[in-house]
TORKOL-4160 file (C-alpha; in steps of 0.2 Angstrom, whole numbers, padded with zeros to 4 digits, m for minus):
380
<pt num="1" X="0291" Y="0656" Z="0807"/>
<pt num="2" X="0299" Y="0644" Z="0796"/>
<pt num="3" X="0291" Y="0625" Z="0793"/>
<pt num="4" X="0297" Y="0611" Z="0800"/>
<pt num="5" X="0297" Y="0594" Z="0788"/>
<pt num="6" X="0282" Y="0588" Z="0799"/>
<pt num="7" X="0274" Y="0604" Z="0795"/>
<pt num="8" X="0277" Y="0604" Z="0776"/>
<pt num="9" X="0270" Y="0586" Z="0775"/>
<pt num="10" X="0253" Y="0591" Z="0785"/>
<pt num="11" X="0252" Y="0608" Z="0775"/>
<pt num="12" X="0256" Y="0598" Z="0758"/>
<pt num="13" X="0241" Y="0586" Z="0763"/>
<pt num="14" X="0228" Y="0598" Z="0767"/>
<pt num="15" X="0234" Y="0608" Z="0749"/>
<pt num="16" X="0232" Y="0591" Z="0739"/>
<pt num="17" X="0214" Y="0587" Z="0747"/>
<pt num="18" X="0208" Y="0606" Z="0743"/>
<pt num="19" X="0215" Y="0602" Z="0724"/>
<pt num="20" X="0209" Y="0588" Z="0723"/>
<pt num="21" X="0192" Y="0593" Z="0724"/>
<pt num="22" X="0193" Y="0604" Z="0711"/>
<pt num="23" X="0201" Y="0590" Z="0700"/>
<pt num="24" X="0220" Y="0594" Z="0702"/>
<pt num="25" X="0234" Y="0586" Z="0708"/>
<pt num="26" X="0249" Y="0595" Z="0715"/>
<pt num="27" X="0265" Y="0584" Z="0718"/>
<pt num="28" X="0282" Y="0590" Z="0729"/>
<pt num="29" X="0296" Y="0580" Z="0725"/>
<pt num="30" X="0309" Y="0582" Z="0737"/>
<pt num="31" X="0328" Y="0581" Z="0728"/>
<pt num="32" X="0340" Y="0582" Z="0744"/>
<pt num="33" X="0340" Y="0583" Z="0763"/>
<pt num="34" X="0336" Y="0602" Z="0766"/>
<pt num="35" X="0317" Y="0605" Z="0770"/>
<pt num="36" X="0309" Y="0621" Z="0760"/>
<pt num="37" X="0306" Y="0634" Z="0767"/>
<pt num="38" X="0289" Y="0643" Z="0769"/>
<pt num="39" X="0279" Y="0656" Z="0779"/>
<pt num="40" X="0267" Y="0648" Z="0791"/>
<pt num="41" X="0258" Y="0666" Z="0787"/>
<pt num="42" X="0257" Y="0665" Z="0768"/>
<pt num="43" X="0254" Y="0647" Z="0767"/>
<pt num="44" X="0240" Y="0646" Z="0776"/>
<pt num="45" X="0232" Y="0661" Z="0768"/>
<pt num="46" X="0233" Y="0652" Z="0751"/>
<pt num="47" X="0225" Y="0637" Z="0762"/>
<pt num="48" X="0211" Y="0648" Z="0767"/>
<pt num="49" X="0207" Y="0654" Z="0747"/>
<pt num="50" X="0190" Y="0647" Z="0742"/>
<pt num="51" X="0195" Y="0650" Z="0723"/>
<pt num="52" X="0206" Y="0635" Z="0715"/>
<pt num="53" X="0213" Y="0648" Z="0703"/>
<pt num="54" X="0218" Y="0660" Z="0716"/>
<pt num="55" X="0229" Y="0646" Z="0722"/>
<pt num="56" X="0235" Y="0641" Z="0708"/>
<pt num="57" X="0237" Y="0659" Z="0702"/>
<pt num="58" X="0248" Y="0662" Z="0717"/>
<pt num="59" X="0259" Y="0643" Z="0719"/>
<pt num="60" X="0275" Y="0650" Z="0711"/>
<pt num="61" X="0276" Y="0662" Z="0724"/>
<pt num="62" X="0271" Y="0651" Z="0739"/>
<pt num="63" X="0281" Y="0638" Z="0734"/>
<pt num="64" X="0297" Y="0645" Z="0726"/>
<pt num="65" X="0307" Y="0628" Z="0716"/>
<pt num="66" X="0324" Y="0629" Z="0727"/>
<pt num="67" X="0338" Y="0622" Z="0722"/>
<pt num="68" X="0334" Y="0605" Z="0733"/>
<pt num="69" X="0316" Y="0605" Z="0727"/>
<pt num="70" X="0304" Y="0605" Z="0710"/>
<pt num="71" X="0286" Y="0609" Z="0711"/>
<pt num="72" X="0274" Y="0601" Z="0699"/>
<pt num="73" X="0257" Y="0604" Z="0693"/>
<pt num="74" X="0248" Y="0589" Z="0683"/>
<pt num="75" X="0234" Y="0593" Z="0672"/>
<pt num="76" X="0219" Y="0580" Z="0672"/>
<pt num="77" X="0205" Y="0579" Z="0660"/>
<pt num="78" X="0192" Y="0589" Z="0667"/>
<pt num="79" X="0185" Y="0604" Z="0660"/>
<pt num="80" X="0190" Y="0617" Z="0672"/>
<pt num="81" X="0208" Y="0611" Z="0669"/>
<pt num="82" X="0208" Y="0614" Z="0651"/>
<pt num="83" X="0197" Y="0631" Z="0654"/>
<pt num="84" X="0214" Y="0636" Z="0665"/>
<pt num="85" X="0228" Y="0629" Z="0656"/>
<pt num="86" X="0222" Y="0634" Z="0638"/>
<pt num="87" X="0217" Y="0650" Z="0642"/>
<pt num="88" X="0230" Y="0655" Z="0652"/>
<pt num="89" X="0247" Y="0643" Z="0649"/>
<pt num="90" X="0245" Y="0640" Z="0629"/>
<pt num="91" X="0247" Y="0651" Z="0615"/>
<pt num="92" X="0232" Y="0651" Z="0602"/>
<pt num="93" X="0245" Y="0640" Z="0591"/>
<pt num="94" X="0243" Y="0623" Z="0603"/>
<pt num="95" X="0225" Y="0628" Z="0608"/>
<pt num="96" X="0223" Y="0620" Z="0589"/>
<pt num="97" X="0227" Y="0601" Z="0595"/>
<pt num="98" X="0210" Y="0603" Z="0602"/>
<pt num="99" X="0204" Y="0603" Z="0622"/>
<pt num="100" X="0205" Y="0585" Z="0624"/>
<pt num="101" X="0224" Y="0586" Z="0624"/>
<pt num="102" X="0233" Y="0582" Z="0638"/>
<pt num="103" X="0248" Y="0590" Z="0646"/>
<pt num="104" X="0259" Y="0596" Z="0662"/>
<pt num="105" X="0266" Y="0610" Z="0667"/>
<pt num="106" X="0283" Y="0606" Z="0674"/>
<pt num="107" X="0288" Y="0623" Z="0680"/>
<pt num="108" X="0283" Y="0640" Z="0683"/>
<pt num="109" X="0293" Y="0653" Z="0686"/>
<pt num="110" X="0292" Y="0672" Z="0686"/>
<pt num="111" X="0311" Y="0678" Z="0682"/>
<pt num="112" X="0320" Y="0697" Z="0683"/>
<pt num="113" X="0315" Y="0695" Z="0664"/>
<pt num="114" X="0299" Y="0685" Z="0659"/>
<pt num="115" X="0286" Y="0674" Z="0667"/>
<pt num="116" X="0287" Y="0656" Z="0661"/>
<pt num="117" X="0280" Y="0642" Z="0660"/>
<pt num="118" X="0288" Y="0623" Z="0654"/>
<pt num="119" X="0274" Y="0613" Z="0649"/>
<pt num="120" X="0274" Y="0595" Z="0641"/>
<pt num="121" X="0265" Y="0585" Z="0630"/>
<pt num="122" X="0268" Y="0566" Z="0627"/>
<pt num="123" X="0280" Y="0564" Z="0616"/>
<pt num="124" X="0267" Y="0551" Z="0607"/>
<pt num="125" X="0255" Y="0566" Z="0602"/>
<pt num="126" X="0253" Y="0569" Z="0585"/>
<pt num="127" X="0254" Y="0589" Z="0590"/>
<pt num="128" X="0268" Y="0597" Z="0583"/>
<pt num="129" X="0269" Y="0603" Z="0602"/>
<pt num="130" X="0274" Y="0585" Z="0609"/>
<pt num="131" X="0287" Y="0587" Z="0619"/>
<pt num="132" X="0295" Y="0601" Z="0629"/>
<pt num="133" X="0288" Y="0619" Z="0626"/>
<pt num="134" X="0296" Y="0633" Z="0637"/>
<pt num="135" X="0282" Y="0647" Z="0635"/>
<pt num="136" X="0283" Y="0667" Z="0638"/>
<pt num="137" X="0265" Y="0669" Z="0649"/>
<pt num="138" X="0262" Y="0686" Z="0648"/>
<pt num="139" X="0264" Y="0686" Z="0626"/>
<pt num="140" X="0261" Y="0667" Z="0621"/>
<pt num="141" X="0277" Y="0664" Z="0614"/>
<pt num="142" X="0287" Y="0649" Z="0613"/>
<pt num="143" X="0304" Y="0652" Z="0617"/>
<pt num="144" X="0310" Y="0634" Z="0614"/>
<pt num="145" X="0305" Y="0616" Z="0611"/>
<pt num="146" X="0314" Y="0599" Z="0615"/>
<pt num="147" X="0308" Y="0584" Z="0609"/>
<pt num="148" X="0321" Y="0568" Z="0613"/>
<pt num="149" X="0316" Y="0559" Z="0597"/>
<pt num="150" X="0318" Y="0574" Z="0585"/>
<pt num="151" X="0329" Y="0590" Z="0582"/>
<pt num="152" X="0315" Y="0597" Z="0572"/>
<pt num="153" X="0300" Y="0610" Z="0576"/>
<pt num="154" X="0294" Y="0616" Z="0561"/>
<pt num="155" X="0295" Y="0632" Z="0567"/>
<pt num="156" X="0309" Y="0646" Z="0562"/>
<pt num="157" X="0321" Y="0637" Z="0573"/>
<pt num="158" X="0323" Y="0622" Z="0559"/>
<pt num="159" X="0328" Y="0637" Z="0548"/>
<pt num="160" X="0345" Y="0642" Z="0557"/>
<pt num="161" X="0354" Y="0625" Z="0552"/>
<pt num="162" X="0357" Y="0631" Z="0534"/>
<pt num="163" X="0369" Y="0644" Z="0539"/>
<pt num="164" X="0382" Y="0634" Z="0542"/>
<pt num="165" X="0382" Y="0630" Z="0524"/>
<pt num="166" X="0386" Y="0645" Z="0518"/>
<pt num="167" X="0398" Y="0652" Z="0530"/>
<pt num="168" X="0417" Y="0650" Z="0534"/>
<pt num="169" X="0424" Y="0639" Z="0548"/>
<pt num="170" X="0424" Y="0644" Z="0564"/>
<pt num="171" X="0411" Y="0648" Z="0578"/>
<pt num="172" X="0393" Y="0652" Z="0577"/>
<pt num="173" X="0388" Y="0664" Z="0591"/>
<pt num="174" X="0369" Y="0662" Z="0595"/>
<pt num="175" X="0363" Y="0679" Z="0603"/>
<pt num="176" X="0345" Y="0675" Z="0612"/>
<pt num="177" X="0350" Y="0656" Z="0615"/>
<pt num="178" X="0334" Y="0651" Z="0626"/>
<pt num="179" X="0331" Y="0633" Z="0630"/>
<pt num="180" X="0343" Y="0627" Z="0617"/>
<pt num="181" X="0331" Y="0622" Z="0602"/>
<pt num="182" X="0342" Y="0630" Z="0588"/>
<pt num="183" X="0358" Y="0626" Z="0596"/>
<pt num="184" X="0353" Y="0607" Z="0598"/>
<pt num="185" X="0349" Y="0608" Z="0580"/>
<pt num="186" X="0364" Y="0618" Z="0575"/>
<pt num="187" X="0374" Y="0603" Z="0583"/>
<pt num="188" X="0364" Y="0588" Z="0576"/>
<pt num="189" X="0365" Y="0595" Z="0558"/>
<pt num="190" X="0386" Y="0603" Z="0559"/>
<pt num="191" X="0392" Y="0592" Z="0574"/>
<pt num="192" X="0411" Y="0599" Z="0574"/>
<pt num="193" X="0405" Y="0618" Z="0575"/>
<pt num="194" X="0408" Y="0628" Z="0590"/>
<pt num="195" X="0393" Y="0637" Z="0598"/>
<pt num="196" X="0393" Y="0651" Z="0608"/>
<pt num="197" X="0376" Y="0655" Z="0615"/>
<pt num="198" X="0372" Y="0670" Z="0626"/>
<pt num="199" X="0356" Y="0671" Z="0636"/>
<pt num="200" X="0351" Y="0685" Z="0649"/>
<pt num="201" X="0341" Y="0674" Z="0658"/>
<pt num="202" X="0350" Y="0665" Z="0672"/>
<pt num="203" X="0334" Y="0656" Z="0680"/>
<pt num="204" X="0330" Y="0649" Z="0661"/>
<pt num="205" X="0345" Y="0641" Z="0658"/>
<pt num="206" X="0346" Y="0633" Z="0674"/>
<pt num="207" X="0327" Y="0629" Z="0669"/>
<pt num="208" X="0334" Y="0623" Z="0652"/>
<pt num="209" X="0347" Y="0612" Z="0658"/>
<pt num="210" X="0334" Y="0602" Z="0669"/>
<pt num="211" X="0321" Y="0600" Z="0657"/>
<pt num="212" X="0326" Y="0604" Z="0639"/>
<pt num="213" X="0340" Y="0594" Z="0637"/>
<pt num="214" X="0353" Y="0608" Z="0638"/>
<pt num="215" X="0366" Y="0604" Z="0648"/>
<pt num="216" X="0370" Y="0587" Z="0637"/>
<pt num="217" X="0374" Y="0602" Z="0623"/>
<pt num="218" X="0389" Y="0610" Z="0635"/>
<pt num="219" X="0397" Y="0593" Z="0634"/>
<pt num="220" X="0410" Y="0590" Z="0617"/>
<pt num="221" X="0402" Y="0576" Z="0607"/>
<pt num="222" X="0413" Y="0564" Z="0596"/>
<pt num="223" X="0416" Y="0578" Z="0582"/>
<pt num="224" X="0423" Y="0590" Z="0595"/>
<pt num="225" X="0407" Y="0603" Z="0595"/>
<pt num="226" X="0398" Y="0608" Z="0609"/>
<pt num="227" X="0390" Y="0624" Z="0615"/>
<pt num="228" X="0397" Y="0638" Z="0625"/>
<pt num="229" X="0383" Y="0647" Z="0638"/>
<pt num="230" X="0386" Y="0663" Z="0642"/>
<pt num="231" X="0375" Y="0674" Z="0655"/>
<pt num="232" X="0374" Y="0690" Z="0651"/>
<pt num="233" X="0368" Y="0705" Z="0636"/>
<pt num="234" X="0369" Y="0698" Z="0621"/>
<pt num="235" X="0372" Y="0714" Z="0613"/>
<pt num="236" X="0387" Y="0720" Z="0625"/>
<pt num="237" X="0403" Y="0724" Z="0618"/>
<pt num="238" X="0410" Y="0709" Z="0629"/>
<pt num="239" X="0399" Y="0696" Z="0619"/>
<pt num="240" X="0412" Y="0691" Z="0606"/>
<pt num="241" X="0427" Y="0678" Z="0601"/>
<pt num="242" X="0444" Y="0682" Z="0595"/>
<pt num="243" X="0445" Y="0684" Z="0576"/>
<pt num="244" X="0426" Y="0684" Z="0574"/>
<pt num="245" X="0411" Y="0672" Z="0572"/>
<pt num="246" X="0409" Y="0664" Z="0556"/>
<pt num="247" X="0391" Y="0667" Z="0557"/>
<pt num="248" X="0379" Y="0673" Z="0570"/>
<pt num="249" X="0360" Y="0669" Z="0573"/>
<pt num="250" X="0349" Y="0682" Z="0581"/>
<pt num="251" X="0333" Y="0677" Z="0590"/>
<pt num="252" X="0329" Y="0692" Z="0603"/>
<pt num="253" X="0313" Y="0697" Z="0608"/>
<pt num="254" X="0303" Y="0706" Z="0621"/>
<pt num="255" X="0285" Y="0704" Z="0624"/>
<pt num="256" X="0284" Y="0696" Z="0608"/>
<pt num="257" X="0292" Y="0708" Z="0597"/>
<pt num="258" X="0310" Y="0710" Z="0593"/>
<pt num="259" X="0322" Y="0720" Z="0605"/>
<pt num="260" X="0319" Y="0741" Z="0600"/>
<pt num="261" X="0339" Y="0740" Z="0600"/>
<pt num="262" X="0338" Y="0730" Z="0585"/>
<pt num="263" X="0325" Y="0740" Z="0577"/>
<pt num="264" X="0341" Y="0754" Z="0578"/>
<pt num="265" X="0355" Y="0755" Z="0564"/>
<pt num="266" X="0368" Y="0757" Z="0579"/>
<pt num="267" X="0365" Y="0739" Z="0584"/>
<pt num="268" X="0369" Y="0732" Z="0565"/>
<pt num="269" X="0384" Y="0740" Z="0563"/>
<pt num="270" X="0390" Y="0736" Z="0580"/>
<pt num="271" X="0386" Y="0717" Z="0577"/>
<pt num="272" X="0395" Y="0720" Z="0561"/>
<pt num="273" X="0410" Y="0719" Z="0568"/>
<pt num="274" X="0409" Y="0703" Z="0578"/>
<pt num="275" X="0409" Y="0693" Z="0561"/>
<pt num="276" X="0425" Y="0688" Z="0552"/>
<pt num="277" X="0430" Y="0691" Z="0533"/>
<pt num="278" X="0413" Y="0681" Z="0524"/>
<pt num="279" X="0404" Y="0677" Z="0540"/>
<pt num="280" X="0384" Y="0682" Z="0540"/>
<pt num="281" X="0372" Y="0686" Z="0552"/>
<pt num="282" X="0353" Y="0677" Z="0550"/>
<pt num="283" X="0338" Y="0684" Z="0561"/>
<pt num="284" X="0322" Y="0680" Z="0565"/>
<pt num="285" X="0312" Y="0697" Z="0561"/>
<pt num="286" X="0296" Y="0693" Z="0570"/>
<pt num="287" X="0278" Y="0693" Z="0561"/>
<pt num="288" X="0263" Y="0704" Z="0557"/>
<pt num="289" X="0255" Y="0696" Z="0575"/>
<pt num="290" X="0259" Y="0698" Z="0593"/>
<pt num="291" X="0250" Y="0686" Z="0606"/>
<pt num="292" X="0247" Y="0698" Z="0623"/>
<pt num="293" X="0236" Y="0691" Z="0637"/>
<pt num="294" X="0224" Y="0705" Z="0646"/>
<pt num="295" X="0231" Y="0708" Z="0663"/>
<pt num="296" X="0218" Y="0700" Z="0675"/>
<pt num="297" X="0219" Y="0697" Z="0694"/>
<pt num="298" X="0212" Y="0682" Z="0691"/>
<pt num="299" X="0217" Y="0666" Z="0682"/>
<pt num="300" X="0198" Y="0662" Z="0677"/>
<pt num="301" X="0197" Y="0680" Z="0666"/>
<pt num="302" X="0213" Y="0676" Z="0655"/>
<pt num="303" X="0212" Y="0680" Z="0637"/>
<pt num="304" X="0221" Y="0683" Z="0625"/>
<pt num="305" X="0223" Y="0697" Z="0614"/>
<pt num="306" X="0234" Y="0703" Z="0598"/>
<pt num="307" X="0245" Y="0718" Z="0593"/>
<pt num="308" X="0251" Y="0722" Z="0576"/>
<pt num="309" X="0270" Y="0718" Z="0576"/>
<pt num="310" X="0274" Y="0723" Z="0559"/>
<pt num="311" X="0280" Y="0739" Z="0561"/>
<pt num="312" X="0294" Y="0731" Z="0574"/>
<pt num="313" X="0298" Y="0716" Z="0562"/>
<pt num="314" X="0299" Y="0732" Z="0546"/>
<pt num="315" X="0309" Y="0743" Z="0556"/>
<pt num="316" X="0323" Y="0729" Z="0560"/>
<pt num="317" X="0323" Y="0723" Z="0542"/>
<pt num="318" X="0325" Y="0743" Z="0537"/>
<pt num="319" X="0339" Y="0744" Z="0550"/>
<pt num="320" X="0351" Y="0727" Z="0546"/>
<pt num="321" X="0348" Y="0733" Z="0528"/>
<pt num="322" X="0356" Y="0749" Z="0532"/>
<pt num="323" X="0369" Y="0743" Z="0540"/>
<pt num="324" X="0372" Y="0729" Z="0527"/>
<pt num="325" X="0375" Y="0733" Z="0507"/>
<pt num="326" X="0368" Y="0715" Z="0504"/>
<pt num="327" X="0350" Y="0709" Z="0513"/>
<pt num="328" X="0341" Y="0691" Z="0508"/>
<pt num="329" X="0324" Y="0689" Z="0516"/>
<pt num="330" X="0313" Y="0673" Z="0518"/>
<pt num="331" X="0295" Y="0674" Z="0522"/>
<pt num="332" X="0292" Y="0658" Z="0532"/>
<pt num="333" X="0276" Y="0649" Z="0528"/>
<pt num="334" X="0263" Y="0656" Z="0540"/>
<pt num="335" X="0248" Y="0666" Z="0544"/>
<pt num="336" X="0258" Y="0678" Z="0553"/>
<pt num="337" X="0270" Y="0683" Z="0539"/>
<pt num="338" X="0283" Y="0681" Z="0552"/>
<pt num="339" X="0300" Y="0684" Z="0540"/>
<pt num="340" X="0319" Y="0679" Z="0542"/>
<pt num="341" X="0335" Y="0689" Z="0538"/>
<pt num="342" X="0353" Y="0684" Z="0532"/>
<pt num="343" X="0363" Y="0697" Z="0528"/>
<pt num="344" X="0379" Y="0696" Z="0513"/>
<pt num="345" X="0376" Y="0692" Z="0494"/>
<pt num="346" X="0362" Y="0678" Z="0489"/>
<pt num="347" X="0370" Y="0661" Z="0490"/>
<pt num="348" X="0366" Y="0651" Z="0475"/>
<pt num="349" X="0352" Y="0643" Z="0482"/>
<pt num="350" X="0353" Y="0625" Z="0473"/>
<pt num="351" X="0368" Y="0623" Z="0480"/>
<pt num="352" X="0366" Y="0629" Z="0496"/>
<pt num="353" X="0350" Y="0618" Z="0497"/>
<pt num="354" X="0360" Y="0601" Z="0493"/>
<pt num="355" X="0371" Y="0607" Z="0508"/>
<pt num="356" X="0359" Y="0605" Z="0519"/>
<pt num="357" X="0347" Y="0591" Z="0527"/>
<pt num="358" X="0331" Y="0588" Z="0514"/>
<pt num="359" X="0321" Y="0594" Z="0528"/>
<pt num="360" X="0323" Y="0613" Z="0525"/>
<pt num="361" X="0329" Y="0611" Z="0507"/>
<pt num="362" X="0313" Y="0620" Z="0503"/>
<pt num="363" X="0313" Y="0635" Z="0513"/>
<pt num="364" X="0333" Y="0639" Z="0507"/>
<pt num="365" X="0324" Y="0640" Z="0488"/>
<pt num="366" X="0314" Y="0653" Z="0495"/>
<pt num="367" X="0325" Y="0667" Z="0499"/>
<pt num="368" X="0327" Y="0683" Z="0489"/>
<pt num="369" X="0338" Y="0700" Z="0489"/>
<pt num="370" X="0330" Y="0712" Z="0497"/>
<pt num="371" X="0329" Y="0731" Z="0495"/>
<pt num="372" X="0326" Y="0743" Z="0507"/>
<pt num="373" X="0316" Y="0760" Z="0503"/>
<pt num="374" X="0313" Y="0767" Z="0517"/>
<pt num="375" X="0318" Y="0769" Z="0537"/>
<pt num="376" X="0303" Y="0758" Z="0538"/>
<pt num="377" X="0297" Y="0752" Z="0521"/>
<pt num="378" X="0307" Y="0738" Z="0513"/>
<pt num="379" X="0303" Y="0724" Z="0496"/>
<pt num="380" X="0311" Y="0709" Z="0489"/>
């Protein structure tokens, strides 16, 4: 039995005073004409939980986001709603800004892919988290950010807009696009490039478009460069442009460590080909540390836990630098020893670091040639 609007109205209520109890606040916003459409069945069963995080545990499936719809779930200060959000939504990395920070989660949504979460922090914060920060629930990492005052994270993503520099012209191909964060940066810093981004993830870009700023990317700006979205495997033979990308960006991961495909010398030589005569590839390799969160029927036992990801971040280094006679690697600047590729000879790095904003001058300084040793060993 389908609810009628009246119905959704009276069940919204009663779901409001139950939250509201436990210091929540749960807010419909209706976008349209067309009523949602829930069991009378399964609603009322999640009416009849005694346990706030049951409910909460179970709202993305109750109340789906339809195309006409979006549900959102507003954090107060209370300490049950930092105990829930910090534990459960927020990688170890924002728990830092300390409990007293405030946030909301705009969306939740379990894909064919990933379980995700957009929250967002006042853009006023200190916390390098103010923003937008499109998370990966069952791993704890951030897929993307979006801040309307800034192109910059201070994350790996920053890194990407030095490629340009020492590439031809032509399009960049980004393979693991996500919310957008390195292309909107791409963009800022080399407004006429092309971009082609390709992202498996149907559900998140159309998450993407309505919260992370997205769909203003798709639209040519004045230098004629705008982004490309594609849905689809980023690794099939069909993601690819005529005459080849000048450079390409790869940034794909599953459950926090990158894809076993690329951990495969098959894959590098296949992407190999995509590029044309001087063009490069950049990676993000991952790091030494991989967030996981203990599987828990219950939102009020989350925790997180932490996997060695350096024999996955190795092997991927080992295989681009089998596939490639030249490797440079960067260790970025973190407890995590989380390392980026780029693959061709060592630029010179002075003059690659006047090509680019002063921002990530420092970090082109840092890369060296590497050599690999081994199927899994590498040094640089």
């Amino acid at each position: 039995m389908a609810c009628t609007s009246a119905g959704i109205t009276y069940l919204w209520s009663r779901c409001h005073r139950i939250l509201e109890h436990h210091h929540y606040e749960l807010v419909a916003e209706h976008v349209g004409h067309r009523s949602w459409e829930l069991t009378m069945t399964t609603l009322m069963h999640s009416l009849a939980c005694a346990s706030t995080s049951r409910i909460l545990s179970a709202h993305s499936r109750l109340f789906p986001a339809p195309g006409n719809g979006r549900l959102q779930l507003h954090g107060r200060r209370s300490p049950r709603c930092r105990q829930i959000f910090s534990r459960d939504l927020r990688p170890r990395a924002m728990e830092e800004d300390g409990p007293e920070t405030e946030y909301k989660m705009l969306s939740e949504m379990k894909t064919a892919y990933d379980d995700l979460s957009i929250l967002h922090m006042a853009e006023t914060s200190s916390s390098k988290y103010a923003g937008f920060t499109l998370l990966v629930n069952n791993s704890g990492n951030i897929l993307s950010m979006y801040k309307r005052d800034s192109i910059w994270t201070d994350l790996y993503f920053d890194e990407f807009a030095t490629l340009p520099a020492v590439v031809p012209e032509g399009p960049i191909a980004i393979l693991g696009l996500g919310g957008g964060t390195a292309a909107r940066i791409l963009l800022d810093v080399w407004p006429s490039r092309k971009l082609e981004g390709w992202e498996i993830d149907r559900v998140l870009v159309e998450k993407a478009r309505l919260h992370l700023g997205l769909a203003a990317l798709e639209v040519p700006n004045q230098e004629g460069g705008f982004l490309s979205v594609h849905i689809g495997d980023a690794l099939s033979p069909e993601a690819t442009v005529d005459g080849g990308f000048a450079g390409i960006v790869v940034d794909l991961f599953y459950q926090g460590e990158v894809l076993p495909e690329l951990q495969e010398v098959q894959a590098w030589n296949e992407l190999k080909k995509r590029l044309k005569p001087g063009g490069r590839i950049m990676v993000n390799c991952g790091g030494t540390i991989v967030e996981q969160r203990d599987s828990s029927p219950d939102y009020d036992d989350g925790t997180w836990t932490w996997k060695d990801g350096s024999a996955a971040r190795d092997a991927t280094i080992s295989a681009i630098g089998r596939a490639f006679p030249e490797v440079n690697l960067r260790k970025m600047d973190s407890k995590e020893d989380n390392f980026l590729a780029m693959t061709g000879p060592l630029p010179d790095l002075h003059a690659w670091a006047r090509a680019v904003p002063e921002r990530v001058r420092p970090g082109v300084l840092t890369w060296r040639r590497a050599k690999v040793v081994s199927r899994r060993g590498f040094s640089f």
